[in-house]
N, C-alpha and C positions, 0 to 999 in steps of 0.2 A: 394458459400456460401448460405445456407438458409435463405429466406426472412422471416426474425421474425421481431420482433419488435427492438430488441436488436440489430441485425446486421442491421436493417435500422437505428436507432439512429445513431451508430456508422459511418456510411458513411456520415449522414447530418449534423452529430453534430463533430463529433469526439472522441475518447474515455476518452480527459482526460476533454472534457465540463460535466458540473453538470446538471443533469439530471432535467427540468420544472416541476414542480409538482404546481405550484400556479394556481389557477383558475381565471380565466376573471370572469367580471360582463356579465353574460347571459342578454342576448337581443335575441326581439322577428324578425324572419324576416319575409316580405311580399313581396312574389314575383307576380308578374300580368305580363301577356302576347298579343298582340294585334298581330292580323296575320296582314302583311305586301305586301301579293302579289296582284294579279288581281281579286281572283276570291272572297276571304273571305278578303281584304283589310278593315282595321279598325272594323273587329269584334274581340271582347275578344275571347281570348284562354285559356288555363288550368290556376291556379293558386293556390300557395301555400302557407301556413302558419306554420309554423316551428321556432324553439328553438333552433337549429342545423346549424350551420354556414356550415359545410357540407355536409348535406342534400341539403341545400338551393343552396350551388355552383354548385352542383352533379345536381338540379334541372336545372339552367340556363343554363349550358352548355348544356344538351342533350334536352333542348327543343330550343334551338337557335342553335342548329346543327343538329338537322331529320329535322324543320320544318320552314315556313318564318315566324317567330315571332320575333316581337319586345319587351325585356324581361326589366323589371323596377322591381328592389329593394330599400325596404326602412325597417328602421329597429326602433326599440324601445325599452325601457327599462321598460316602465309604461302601453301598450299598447293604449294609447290617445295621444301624441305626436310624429310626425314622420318627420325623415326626411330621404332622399334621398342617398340611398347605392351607390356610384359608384360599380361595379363587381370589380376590383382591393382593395379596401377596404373586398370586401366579402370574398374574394379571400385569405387575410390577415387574416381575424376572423377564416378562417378554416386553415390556416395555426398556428396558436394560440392552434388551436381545436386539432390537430393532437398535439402536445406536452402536450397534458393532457390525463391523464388515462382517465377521468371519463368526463362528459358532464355536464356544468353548467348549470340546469335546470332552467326556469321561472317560469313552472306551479309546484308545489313540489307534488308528489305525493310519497304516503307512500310504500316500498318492505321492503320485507325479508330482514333483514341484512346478513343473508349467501347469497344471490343473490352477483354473484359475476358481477360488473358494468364496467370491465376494457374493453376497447372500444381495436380492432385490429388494431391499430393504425397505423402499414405497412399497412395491406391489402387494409385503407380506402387512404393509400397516394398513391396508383398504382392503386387505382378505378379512384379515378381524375385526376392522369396523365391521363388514359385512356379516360376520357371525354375531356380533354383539346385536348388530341391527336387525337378525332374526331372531337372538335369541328375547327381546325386549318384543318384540311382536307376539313371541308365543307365551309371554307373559300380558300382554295387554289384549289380547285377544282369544279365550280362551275358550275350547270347544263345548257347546250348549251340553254335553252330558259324553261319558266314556264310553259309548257306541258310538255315536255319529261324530265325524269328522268337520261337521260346518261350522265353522264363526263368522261371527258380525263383520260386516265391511268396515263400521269404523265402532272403538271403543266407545265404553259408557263413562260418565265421571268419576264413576268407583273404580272402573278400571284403570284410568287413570294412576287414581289415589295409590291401588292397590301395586301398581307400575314402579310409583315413584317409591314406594316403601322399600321392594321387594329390591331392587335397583339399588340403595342406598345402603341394604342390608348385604348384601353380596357384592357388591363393589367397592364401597368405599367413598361417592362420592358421584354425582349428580353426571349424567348422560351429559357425554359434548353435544356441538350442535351436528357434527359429522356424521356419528350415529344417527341420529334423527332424522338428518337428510335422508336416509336411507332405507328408513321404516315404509313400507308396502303397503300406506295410508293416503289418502290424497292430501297435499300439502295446500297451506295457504286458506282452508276453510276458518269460519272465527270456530268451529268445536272444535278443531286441531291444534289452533294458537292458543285457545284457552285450556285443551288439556295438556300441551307441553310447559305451559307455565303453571299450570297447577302440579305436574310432574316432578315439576323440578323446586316448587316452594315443598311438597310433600317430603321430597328428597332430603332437604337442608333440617326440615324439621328431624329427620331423624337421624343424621349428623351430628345436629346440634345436640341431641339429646344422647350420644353416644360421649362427645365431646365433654358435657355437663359429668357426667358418672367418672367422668377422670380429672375434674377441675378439683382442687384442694375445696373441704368444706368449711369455707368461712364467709360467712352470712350469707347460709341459705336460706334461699325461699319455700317455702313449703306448697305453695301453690304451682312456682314453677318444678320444682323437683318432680311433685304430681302429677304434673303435664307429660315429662318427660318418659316417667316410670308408664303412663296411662299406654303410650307410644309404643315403647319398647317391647311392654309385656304384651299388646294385642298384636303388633307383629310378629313375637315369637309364639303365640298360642293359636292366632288363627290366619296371619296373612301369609306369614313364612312355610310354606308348605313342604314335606318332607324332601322333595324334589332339588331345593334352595337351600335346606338346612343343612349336609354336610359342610364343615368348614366355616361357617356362620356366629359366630361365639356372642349373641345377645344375652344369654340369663346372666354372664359375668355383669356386665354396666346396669341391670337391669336390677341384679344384686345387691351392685355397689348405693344403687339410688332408696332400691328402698332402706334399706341398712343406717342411709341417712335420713328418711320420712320419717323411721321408727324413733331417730334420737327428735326430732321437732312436734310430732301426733300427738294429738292430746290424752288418746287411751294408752297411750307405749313410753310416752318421753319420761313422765315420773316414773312408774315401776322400773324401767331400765336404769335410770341414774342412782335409783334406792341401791339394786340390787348388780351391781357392777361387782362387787367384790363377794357376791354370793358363790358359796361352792358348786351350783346348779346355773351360774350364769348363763355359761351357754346354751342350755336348756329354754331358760327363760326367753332368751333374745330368740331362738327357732321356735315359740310358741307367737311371739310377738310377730315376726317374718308371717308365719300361716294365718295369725286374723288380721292383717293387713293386707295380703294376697285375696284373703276373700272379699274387704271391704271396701277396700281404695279402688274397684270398679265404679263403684258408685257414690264413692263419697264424693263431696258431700253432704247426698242428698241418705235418706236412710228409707229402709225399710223393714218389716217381720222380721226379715232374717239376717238383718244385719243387728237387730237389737237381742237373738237370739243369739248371734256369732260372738256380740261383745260378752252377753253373759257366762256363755263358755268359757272365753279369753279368759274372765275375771276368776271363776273360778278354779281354771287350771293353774295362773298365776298363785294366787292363793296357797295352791294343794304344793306346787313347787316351792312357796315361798317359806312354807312350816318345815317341810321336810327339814331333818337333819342327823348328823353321822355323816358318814361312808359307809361303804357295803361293808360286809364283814371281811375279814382279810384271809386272802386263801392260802393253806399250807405252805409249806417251805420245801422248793425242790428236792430232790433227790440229789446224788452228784448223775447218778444215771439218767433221771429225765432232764437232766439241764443239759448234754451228751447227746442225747435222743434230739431235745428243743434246735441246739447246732446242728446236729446235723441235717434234718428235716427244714430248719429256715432256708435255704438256700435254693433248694425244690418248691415247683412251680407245677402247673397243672396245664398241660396241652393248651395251647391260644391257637386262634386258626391264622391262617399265614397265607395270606393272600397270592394269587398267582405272579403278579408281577414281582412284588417282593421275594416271594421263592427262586424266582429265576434270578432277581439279583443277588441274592444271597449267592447263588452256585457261582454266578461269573465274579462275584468278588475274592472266589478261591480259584476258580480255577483260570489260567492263561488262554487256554482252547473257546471257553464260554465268552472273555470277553473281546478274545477276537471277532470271532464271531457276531456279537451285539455290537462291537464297533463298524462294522461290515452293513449291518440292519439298520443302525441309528443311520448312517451314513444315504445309505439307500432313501431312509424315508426321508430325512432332510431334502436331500434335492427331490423327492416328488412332493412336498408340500413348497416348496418354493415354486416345481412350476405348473401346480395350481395358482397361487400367486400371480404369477404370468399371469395365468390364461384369464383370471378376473379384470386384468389389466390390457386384454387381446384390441386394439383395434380393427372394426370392420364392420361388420353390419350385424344386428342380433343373434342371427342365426350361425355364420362365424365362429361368434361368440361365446356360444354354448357348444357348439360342440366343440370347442379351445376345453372348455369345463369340463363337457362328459367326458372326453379323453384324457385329462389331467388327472379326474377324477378318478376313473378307471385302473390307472397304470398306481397310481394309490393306494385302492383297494388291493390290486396283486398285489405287492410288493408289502402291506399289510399282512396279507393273510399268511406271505411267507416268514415274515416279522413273527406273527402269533403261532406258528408250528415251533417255530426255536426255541419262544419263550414258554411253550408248555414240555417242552423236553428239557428246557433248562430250569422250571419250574419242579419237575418230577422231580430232579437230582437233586436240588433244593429240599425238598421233601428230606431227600435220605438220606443229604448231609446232614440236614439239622436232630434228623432222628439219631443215626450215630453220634453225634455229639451228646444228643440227653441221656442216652443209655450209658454211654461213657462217663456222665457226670453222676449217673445213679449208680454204677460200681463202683465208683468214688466214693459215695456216699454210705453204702453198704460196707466197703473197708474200712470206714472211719469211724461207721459206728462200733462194729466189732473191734474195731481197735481202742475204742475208749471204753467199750464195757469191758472189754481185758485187760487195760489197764486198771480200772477201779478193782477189777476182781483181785489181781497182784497185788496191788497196795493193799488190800484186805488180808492177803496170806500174808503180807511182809511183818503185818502188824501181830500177828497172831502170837503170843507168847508159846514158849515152849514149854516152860515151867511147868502148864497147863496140862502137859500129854503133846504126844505129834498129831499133827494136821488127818483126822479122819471124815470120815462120811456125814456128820453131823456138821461138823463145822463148811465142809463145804454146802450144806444143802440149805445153812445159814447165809453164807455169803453171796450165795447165785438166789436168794427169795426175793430181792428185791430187782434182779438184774434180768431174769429169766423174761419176768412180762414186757420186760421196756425191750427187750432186744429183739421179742418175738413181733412187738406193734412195729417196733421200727421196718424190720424186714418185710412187714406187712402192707406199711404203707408204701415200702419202694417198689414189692411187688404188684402194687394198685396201679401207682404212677407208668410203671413199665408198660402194663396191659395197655392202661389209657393212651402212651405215647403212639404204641404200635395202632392201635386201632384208628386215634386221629389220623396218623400218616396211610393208613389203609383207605379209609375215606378220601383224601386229597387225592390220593393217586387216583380213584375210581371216579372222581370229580374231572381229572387230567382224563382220561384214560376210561371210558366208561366200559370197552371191552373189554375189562379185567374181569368184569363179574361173571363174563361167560369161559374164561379161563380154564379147565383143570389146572389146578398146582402142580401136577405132576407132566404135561404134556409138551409137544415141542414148542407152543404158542408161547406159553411160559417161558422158556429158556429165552427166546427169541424176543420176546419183551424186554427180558437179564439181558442179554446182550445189548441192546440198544440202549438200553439207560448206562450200562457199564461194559464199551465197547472193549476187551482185552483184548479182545487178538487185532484190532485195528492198531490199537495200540502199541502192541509187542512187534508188529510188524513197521510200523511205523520206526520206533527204538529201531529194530534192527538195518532196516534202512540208514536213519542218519546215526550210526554207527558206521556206516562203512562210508556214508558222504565223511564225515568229519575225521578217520584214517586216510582219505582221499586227500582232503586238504591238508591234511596236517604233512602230510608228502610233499604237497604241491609248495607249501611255504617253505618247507626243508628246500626242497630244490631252488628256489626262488632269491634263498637264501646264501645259497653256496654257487651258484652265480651269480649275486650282488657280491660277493666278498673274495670267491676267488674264481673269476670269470678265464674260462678256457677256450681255446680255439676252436670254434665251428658249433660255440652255446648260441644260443640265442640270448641276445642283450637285455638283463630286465634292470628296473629301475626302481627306486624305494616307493611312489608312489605305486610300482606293483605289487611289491610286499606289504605295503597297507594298507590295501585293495584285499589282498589276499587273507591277511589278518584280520581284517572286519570278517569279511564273510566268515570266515572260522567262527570268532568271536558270537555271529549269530544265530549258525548252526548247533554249538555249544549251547545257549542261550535257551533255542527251539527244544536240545536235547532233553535239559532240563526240566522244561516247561511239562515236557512229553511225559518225563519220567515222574512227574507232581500230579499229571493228569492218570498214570498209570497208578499211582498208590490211592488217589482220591476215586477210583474206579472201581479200586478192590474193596475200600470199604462201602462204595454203594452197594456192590451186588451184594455183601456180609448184609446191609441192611435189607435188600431187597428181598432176601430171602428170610428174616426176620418174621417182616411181616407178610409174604405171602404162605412160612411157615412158621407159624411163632412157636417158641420153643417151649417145651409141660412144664407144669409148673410145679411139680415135686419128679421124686427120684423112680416111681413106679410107672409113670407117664412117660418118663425118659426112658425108660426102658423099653415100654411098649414102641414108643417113641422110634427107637433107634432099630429093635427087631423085625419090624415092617418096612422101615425105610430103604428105597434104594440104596444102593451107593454111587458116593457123587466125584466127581472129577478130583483129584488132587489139587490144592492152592497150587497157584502160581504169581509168581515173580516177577518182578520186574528186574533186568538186567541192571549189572553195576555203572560205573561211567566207564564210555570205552577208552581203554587203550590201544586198541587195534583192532583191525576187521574179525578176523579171526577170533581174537576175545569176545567180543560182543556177539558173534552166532555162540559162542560155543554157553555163555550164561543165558542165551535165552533160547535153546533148545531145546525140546520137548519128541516126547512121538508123536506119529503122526494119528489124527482123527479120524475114521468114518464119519458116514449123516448121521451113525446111530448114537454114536458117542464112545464105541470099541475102539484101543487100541492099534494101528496096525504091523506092530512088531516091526523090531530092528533090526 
């Protein structure tokens, strides 16, 4: 039978099921890579941003099976909120993906409507077998040591074992027989049939034992619970290897099991139901957790050190069980450090911001970025579909492949121009998010001042007059307890600040590694500022559609007074011209817009960019030195209002004109 799409339905689906045609809600995904071996251990590796749930799976598998990467997905809908893909959920969204014609886009970008968008929906489900089916090769055949590149021809039984764990832990559910077919093993030997069925009994085993950690507990086994915990935990301590672990969630069920071993053991079950209602309970139960992690390896058989582990157990039990009180109870705030407490909770400490994330962040603000990413997602989409193809190429081997290398190829370009966007839309990223923290930390700094000024008024309001008027005593009373909370607080915002700028100074030299050979002061610098925060593309841009959008606004006046009072020797227009005419307006306006959002989100990068490539002193002798050394620097500039007319729109965004140097050249 012909692999189309028809006859693949018909095998997965069946002929009398109804054919999927509802679209998901598109989400964005972000893949990040960190190598895992000896030599590049804990440096970032490649990393992807994509709209394509099978892009994105097609991504994890073949780079966690050519290379020792450890691959983390997370995914979103708004591109500012994110959270953590396990691979078996990915795995699912392109499962989803494949029963629709068409791809549910994030970034919308405008085609042809005769562009015909139907995705080869077989071709793309036997590209991922084929990923799956090498990614389960480089799991069952694993290189004899991290120099040499040779493996065994065919696995051993541990490899197997080690197959079906690893398989069951990242996927969710035991290899089809499709994959298999496809494994680079010789087929039909009895080691091959008896390790695919031992692959796939290892599989269920820990299935079932994921299953078990979410069953209600009533009438557990203690023997089976054991079994299952024994499972879990040597997969997550020695089979599960860093490589498999992002997205992988075993110590939860692994948790949940022991949590119930500890209410049925016979060293845990009584002191635990004694002490349920002890003020140190939870205490007791994480000492009970840690001498059952040591000892449920080997119970239960015992030895030295596990009659040494219980005596520990026993005694710590004990030492927790006498204790009693609470700690002593600490002072009573201040109204100023309760003031200080508010305003400081809400401040965070620099977290790193991954590249693909940063670049989503920019294009969730800005119109221009996710044109753009709709342009790139778009791109790669069709060259991962015709890879797809070419796996799918009829003709003779050789054909074949080079169908592949050239698929392959035209992939990587269009790649590599994908990853230039997203590290410029990455930067800005950066410096959006920077301005924004600094703006929440002069927030912060107002508000503390405003509430120790407050306290301090309410302190003069109360002062009796009776007493004498308000002198120097009484104020150096009221500010003794205000002075130290308002100096820590300013303290710490100016900690946070430093830290903000310097995280984002890193990022960008991570983007951007010839920043370090920069002067701050040089043209290279400026010309960096320009690029991240292009103004005069920009203001030229404005002033262009300014004068398209007076252009049309003409053309529809005119358009309009010959629809309504048509004269001899007009040319004849018609209302579908006028609402021809009126769109376009409408989306010139629109673009105007966008442009003038791209223009003010511009201005405050480069405010940030020069932040941090000059952060500003941090007292008032520093600003001084500060300011008597420093060049001088261009005047801000504007962005024009909305136009009304050509004329209006040059005349708000005119300026004098530049030399290369940066001099004026007079009006």
């Amino acid at each position: 039978m012909p692999d189309t799409d028809a006859a693949r339905e018909n095998k997965t689906k069946g002929r009398g099921d109804g054919r999927e045609t509802g679209a998901s809600a598109p989400r964005l995904y972000s893949l990040t890579t960190r190598y895992t071996d000896q030599f590049l251990g804990g440096q970032d590796g490649p990393d992807l941003l994509c709209d394509d749930a099978i892009t994105a799976l097609h991504f994890a598998l073949t780079v966690s099976s050519s290379s020792p990467l450890a691959v983390t997905c997370d995914a979103t809908a708004d591109g500012r909120t994110w959270t953590r893909l396990p691979l078996h959920v990915l795995r699912a969204d392109a499962e989803a993906a494949l029963r629709q014609d068409m791809k549910p886009s994030v970034y919308a970008v405008g085609v042809d409507p005769r562009t015909d968008l139907r995705r080869p929906r077989a071709a793309l489900s036997r590209l991922i077998e084929h990923a799956q089916a090498a990614w389960l090769d480089s799991v069952l055949r694993e290189p004899v040591d991290e120099v040499s590149a040779w493996v065994p021809d065919e696995p051993a039984t541990a490899d197997w074992i080690r197959a079906g764990h690893l398989w069951a832990a990242v996927w969710g559910e035991p290899p089809g027989e499709s994959v298999l077919d496809q494994l680079p093993i010789p087929a039909g030997t009895p080691a091959t049939t008896s390790g695919r069925t031992l692959l796939r009994t290892e599989a269920t085993a820990v299935l079932d034992a994921i299953a078990l950690s979410h069953s209600p507990a009533t009438d557990d086994s203690l023997a089976d619970l054991h079994a299952a915990w024994r499972i879990l935990h040597e997969l997550d301590e020695w089979t599960l290897g860093p490589n498999h672990r992002p997205g992988t969630d075993l110590r939860t069920p692994a948790h949940r099991l022991l949590d119930r071993i500890a209410a049925l053991h016979p060293d845990t079950a009584a002191p635990l139901a004694a002490t349920r209602d002890h003020h140190d309970a939870t205490r007791i139960r994480a000492a009970a957790h840690a001498y059952l992690q040591h000892v449920l390896p080997l119970w239960p058989d015992t030895a030295d050190w596990t009659d040494r582990a219980r005596t520990a157990y026993l005694e710590e039990l004990h030492a927790l069980q006498t204790t009693t009180g609470e700690p002593p109870p600490r002072p009573p705030e201040t109204p100023a450090q309760t003031v200080l407490r508010a305003v400081l909770a809400p401040l965070a400490e620099p977290s790193a911001l991954p590249r693909p994330k940063a670049a989503a962040l920019w294009r969730s603000h800005s119109a221009h970025g996710a044109t753009q990413a709709g342009w790139d997602a778009t791109g790669q989409t069709n060259r991962i579909d015709d890879l797809a193809r070419a796996h799918t190429t009829e003709g003779t081997p050789r054909q074949k492949d080079d169908a592949i290398e050239a698929a392959q190829r035209a992939l990587t370009v269009t790649t590599r121009y994908h990853d230039e966007h997203v590290v410029t839309h990455a930067a800005r990223g950066h410096l959006h998010r920077l301005a924004a923290d600094l703006r929440t930390l002069d927030t912060a700094g107002r508000a503390l001042r405003e509430g120790i000024w407050d306290i301090y008024g309410a302190r003069r309001a109360q002062h009796d007059p009776a007493k004498g008027p308000w002198n120097g005593y009484d104020e150096q009373r009221a500010m003794a307890d205000l002075a130290p909370v308002i100096t820590e607080g300013e303290a710490r915002i100016a900690q946070l600040r430093q830290r903000y700028l310097e995280a984002t100074h890193e990022a960008l030299i991570d983007l951007f590694p010839q920043l370090t050979e920069i002067p701050r002061d040089s043209y290279r610098h400026y010309a960096m500022r320009t690029h991240l925060a292009p103004l005069d593309m920009l203001r030229e841009s404005l002033n262009t559609l300014a004068s398209t959008i007076d252009m049309q606004r003409r053309t529809c006046a005119d358009i309009r007074t010959r629809l309504n009072n048509p004269r001899f020797g007009q040319e004849h227009a018609t209302a579908h011209d006028l609402a021809t005419a009126e769109k376009d307006l409408r989306g010139l306006e629109r673009r105007y817009a966008d442009t003038q959002t791209e223009f003010a989100l511009s201005v405050t990068l480069g405010r940030a960019y020069d932040q941090v490539r000059n952060p500003p002193p941090s007292d008032a002798t520093a600003a001084a030195q500060h300011f008597a050394g420093a060049a001088p620097r261009p005047s801000r500039r504007t962005a024009p209002s909305t136009p009304t007319g050509h004329d209006q729109a040059i005349a708000a965004t005119h300026r004098p004109g530049l030399t290369a140097h940066g001099r004026t050249t007079g009006a």
